[in-house]
C-alpha positions in Angstrom: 100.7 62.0 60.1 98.3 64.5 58.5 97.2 62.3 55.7 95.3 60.1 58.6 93.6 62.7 59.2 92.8 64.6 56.5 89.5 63.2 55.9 88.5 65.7 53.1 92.2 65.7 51.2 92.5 69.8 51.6 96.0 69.0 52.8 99.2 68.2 49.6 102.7 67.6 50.2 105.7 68.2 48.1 109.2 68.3 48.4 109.8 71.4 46.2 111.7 74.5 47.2 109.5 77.3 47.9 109.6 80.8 46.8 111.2 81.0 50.1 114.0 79.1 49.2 115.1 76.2 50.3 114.7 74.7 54.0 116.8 73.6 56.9 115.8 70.5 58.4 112.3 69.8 60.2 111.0 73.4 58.9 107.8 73.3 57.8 106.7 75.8 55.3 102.5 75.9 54.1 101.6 77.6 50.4 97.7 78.3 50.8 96.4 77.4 47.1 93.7 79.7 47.3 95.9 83.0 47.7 99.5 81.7 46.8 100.6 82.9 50.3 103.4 81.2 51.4 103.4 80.8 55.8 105.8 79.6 58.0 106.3 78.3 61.9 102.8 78.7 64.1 101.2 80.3 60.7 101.6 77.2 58.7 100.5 75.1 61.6 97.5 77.3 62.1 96.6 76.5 58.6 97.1 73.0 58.5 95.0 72.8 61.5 91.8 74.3 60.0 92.1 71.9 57.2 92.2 69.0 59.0 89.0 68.5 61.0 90.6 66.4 63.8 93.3 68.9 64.4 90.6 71.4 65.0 91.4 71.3 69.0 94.5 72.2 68.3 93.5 75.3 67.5 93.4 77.2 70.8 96.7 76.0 72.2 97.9 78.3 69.6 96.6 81.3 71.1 98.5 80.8 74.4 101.9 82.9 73.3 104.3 80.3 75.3 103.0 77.5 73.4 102.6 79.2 70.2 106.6 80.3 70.4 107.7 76.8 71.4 105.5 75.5 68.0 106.8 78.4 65.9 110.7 77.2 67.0 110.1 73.6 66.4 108.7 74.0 62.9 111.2 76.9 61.5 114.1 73.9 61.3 117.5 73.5 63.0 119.0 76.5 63.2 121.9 77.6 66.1 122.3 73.7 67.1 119.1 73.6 67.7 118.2 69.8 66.4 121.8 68.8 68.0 121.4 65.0 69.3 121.5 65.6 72.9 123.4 62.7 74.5 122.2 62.4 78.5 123.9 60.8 81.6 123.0 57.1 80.1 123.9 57.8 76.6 120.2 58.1 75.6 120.0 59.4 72.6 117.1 61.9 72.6 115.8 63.6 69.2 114.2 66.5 69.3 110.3 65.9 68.3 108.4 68.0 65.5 104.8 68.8 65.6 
């Protein structure tokens, strides 16, 4: 999704291990080139989101701790069942949405 908006190409994937190791599932993990600081959860979003110009009013949700908490959880990866398929009264399958 970020390469739509990533007007100015400040934003490079890989699928590398970081020095962090390697990741669970849907965790999201951010190197910033310019001081080889590796972030994580709502500190890798943050980052993201001040490259990318359209993300920009994104920005201040993360300053609201309740929404900031529910980002950090839903980009650190399934951990504690936490991605399980949740399977409702109708047998709708429901999968848990990363940002």
């Amino acid at each position: 999704m970020h390469h739509a908006v990533d007007w100015f190409n400040r934003i490079a994937d890989t699928t590398a291990t970081p020095p962090t190791g390697p990741l669970r599932m849907g965790e999201i993990v951010v190197e910033d080139l310019r001081t080889h600081r590796t972030l994580q959860g709502a500190e890798a979003l943050a980052l993201v989101y001040r490259q990318a110009i359209a993300y920009w009013p994104l920005i201040p949700l993360l300053w609201v701790p309740a929404i900031r908490a529910r980002l950090d959880r839903e980009v650190r990866g399934c951990a504690d069942g936490g991605c399980q398929i949740d399977r409702g009264a109708n047998n709708a399958t429901h999968i848990p949405t990363r940002v």
